[in-house]
C-alpha positions in Angstrom: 11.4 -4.7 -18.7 8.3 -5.9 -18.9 6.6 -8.9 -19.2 3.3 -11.0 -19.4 3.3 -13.7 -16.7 0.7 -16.9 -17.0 -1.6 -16.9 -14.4 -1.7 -20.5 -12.7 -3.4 -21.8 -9.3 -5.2 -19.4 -6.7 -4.8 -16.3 -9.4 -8.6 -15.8 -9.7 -8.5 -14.6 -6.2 -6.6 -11.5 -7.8 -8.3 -8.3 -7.3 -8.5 -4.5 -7.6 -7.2 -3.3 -3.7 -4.4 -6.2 -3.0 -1.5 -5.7 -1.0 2.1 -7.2 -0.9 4.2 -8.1 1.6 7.9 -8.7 1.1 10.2 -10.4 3.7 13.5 -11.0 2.3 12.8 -13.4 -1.3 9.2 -14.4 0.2 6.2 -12.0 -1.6 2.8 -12.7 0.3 -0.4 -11.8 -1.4 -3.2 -10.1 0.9 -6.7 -9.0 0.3 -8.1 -12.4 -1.6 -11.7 -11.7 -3.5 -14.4 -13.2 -1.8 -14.1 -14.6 1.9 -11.3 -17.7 2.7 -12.1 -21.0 2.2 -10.9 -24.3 3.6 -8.1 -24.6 0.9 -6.3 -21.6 2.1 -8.3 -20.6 5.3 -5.8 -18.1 6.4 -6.5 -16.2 3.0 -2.5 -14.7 2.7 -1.0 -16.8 -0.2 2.9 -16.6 -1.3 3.7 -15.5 -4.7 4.9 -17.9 -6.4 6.9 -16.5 -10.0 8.8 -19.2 -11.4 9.5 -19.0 -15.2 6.3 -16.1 -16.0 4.2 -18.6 -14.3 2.6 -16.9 -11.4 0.6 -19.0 -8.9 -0.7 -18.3 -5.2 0.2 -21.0 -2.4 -1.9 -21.1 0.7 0.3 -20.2 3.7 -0.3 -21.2 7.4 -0.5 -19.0 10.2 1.3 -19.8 13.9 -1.4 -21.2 16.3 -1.1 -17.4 18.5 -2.3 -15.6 15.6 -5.2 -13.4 15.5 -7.8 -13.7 12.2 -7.0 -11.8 9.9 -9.7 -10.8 6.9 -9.1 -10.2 3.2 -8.6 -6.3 3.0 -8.6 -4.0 0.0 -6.9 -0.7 0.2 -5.6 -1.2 3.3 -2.3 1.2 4.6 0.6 -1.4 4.6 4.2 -0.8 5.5 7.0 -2.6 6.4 9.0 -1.9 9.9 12.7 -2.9 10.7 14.6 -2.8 13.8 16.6 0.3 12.6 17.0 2.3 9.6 17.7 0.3 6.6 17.7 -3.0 8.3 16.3 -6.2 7.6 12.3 -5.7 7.3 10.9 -7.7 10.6 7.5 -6.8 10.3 4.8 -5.8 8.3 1.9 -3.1 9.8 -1.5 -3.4 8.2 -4.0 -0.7 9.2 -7.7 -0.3 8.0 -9.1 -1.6 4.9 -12.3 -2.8 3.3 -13.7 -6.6 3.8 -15.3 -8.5 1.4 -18.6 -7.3 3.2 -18.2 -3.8 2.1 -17.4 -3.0 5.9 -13.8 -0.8 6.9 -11.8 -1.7 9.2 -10.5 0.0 12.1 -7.9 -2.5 12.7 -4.0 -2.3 13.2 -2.6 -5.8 12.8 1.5 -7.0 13.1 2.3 -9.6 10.7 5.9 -11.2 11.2 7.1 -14.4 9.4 8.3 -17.1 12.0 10.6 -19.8 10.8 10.4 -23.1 12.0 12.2 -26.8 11.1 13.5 -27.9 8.2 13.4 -24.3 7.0 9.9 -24.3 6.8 7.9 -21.2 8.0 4.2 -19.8 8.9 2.8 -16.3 9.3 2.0 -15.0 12.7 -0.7 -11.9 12.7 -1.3 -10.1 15.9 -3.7 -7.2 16.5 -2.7 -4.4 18.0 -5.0 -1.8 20.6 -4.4 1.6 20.2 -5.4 4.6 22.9 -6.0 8.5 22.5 -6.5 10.3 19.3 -7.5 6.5 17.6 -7.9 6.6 13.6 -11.2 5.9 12.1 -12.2 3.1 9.9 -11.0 3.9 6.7 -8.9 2.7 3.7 -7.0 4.5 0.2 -4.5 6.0 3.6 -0.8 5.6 4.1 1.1 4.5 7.1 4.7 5.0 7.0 7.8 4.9 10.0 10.2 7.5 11.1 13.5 7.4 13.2 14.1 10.6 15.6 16.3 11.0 17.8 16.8 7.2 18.3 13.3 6.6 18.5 10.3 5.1 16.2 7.1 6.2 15.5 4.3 5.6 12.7 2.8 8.2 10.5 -0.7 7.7 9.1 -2.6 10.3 7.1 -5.5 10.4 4.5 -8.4 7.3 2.8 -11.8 7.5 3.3 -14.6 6.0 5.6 -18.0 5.9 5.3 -20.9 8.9 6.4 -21.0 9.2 10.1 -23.9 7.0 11.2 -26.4 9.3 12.2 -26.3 11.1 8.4 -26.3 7.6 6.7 -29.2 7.0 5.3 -30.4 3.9 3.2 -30.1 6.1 -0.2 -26.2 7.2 0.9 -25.4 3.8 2.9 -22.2 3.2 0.9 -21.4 6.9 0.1 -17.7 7.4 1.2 -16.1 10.5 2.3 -12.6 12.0 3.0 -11.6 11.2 6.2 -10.1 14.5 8.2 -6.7 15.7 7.1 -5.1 14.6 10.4 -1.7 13.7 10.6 -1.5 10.6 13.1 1.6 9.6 15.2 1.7 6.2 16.7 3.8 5.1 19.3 3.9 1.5 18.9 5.6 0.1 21.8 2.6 1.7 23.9 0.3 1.9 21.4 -0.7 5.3 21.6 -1.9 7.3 19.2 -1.8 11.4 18.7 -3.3 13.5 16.0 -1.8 16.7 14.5 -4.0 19.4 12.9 -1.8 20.9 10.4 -2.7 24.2 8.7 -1.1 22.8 5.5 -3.0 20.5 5.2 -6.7 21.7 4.6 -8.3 18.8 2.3 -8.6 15.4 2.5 -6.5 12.6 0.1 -6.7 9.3 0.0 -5.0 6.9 -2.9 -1.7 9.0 -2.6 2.0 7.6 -2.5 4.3 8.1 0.9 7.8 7.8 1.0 9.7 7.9 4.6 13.7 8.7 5.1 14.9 9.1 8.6 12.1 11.4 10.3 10.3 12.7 7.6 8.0 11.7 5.3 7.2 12.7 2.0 3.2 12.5 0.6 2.0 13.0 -3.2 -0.3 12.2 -5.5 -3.6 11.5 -4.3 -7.3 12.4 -5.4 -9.5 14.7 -2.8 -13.4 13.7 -2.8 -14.0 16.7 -1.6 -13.6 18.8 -4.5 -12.7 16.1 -7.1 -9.1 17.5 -7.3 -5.7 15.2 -7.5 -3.2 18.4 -5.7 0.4 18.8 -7.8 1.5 19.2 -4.1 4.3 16.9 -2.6 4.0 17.1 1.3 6.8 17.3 3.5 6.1 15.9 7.0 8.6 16.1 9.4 8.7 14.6 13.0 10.5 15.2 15.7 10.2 13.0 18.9 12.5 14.6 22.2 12.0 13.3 25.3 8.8 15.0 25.9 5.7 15.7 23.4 6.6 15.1 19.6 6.5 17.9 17.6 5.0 17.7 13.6 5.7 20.0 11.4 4.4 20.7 7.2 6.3 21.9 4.4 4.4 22.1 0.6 6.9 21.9 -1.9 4.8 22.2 -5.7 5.7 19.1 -8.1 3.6 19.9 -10.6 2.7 16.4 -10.9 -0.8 15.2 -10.1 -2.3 11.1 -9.9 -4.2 9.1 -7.7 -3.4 5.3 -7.0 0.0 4.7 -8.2 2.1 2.3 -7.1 5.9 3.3 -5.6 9.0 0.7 -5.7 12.4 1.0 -4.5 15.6 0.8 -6.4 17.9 1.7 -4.7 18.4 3.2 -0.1 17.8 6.4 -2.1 15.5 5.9 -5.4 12.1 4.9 -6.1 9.8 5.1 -9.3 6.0 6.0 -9.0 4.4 4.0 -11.9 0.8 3.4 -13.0 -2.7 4.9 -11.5 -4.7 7.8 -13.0 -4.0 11.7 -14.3 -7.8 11.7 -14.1 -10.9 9.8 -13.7 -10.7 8.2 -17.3 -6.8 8.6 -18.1 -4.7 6.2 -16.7 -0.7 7.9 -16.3 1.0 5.8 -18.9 4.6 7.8 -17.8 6.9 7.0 -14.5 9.0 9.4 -12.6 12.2 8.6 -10.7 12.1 10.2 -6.9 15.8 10.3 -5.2 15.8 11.4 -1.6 18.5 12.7 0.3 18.4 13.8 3.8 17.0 17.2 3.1 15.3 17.4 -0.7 13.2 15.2 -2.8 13.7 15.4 -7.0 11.0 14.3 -8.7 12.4 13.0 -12.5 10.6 11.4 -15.5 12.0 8.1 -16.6 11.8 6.0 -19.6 8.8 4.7 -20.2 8.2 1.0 -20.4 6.9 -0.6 -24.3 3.4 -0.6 -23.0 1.7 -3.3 -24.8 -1.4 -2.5 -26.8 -3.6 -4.3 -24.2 -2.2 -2.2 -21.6 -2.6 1.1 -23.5 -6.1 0.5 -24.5 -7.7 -0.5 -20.9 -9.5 2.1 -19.1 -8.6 0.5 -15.5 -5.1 -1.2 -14.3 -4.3 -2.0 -10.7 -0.9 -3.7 -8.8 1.2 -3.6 -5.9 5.2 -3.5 -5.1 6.7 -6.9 -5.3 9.7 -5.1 -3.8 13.5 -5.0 -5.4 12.0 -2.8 -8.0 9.1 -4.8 -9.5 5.4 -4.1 -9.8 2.9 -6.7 -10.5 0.1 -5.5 -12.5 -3.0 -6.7 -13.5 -5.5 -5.4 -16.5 -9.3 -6.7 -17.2 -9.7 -9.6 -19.5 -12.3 -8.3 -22.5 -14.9 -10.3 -23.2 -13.3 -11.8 -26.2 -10.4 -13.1 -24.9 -12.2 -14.8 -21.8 -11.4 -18.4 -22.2 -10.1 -18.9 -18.1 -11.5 -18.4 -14.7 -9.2 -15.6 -14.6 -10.5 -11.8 -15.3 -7.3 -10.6 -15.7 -4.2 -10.4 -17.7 -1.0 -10.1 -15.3 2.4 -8.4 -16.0 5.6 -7.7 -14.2 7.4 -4.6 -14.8 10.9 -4.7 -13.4 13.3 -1.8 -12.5 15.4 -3.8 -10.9 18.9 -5.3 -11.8 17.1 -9.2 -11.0 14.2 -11.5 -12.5 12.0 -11.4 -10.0 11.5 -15.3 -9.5 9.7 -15.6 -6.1 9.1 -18.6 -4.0 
């Protein structure tokens, strides 16, 4: 189904390059536009969906917490204690700040409960050593179990010219970070990087999936050549006792798109929705992935009764609410702006619930 929602309090903060985090019925918005003010200094607000009214609440963070800036296109993915358990924590890697600058930063955001029900945010940062990541953002960070062990895969995004070939014509230019497969070891937080003969071009603003000890990556646009691969990428890790071993397969999904957005369904199914077949057409269709422990499908679904509005704008942008919803967002036209709000806001939903948050 889906569904205009009325935007309400804190929406204007909306932007192109959010993120959401989902722990249990609780939806947290991150990557505000502009810096935090004093209403909501923290700058993570709760979704709030009651009745297709959507509003942002400020949220407090615990008194340990690190700060944490607004981020756009950061990697975000949630971590649980073991496979298919309750999500505990969120990891947020990388990013860019309302300053144009990217971030370099992992951060661990957990929710803490306190009396009366009530509960705050707590955001730590997190130090890696060895191979570390560069700044960069568009990249995916997704965990693995092996062998009763966890780890974190991060691959792709962009970063910014090395400094000593910026110069003030190309300042902003961005460029395809290397196509190194990271693996991060969180409980000493150390990093190693894999050089992978599969993978020979860099891809940022792709969609990763993760069962068990592999993950899967597709999609994606290379700056490189200006090329969005029909490639699905089949990383598998294995972590013995001694060094972890990484290992590529290319499977060809003849599917190609850049910045989608992926929701679960079901342990086993997800559907990719929105983003771009090219620079200037959006992918209006969705495809159903089902995993098991050894294949991925790759299925189109019914499309959802896009509205005219929808159909018609050349940019759209949204994030996983989780239980198989997406919000989405679409640019106001000049001749309907009559709010502080640029945007008009939908929720599509897979899912067998509403999606009321609070």
């Amino acid at each position: 189904t889906l569904q205009i929602v009325t935007p309400g309090s804190n929406t204007s903060l909306i932007q192109p390059g959010f993120s959401l985090l989902h722990f249990d019925s609780h939806v947290f918005y991150l990557g505000q536009k502009g810096w935090p003010k004093r209403s909501c200094p923290t700058g993570v607000f709760l979704l709030d969906l009651k009745n297709n009214d959507l509003k942002l609440r400020p949220t407090t963070f615990t008194n340990d917490s690190c700060y944490l800036p607004p981020l756009r296109h950061p990697a975000v993915c949630s971590f649980s204690a073991s496979q298919g358990g309750e999500i505990t924590q969120y990891l947020i890697h990388g990013g860019k700040t309302p300053n144009n600058e990217i971030s370099h930063k992992l951060y661990i955001m957990t929710m803490v409960f306190t009396v009366n029900k009530r509960f705050s945010l707590c955001c730590t940062e997190k130090d890696l050593a060895g191979d570390v990541p560069e700044a960069r953002y568009g990249h995916s960070m997704n965990v693995v179990f092996s062998r009763g062990k966890t780890a974190v895969v991060m691959f792709g995004g962009r970063s910014y010219m090395p400094l000593n070939q910026r110069t003030t014509e190309n300042w902003n230019n961005v460029i395809d970070c290397e196509p190194l497969v990271y693996l991060i070891d969180l409980q000493f937080g150390c990093s190693t990087s894999f050089n992978l003969r599969e993978l020979q071009d860099g891809l940022s603003f792709h969609v990763s999936l993760a069962r068990n000890d592999t993950v899967y990556i597709f999609g994606g646009h290379s700056l490189g050549n200006n090329f969005r691969p029909p490639n699905v990428y089949k990383i598998k890790v294995d972590l013995p006792l001694g060094s972890p071993a990484v290992s590529c397969t290319v499977i060809n999904s003849k599917l190609s798109f850049s910045s989608s957005i992926v929701t679960q369904t079901s342990p086993d199914e997800f559907v990719i929705v929105g983003g771009y077949e090219s620079d200037s057409q959006k992918r209006l269709i969705c495809s159903g992935v089902f995993l098991d422990d050894e294949t991925i499908d790759i299925q189109e679904i019914e499309t959802p009764d896009w509205t005219g509005e929808i159909k018609h704008s050349k940019t759209w942008f949204g994030a996983d609410m989780g239980k198989g919803a997406v919000l989405f967002g679409i640019p106001v036209d000049n001749k309907h702006q009559s709010t502080d709000c640029s945007f008009f806001f939908y929720v599509l939903n897979f899912g067998d619930n509403d999606p009321a948050l609070q």
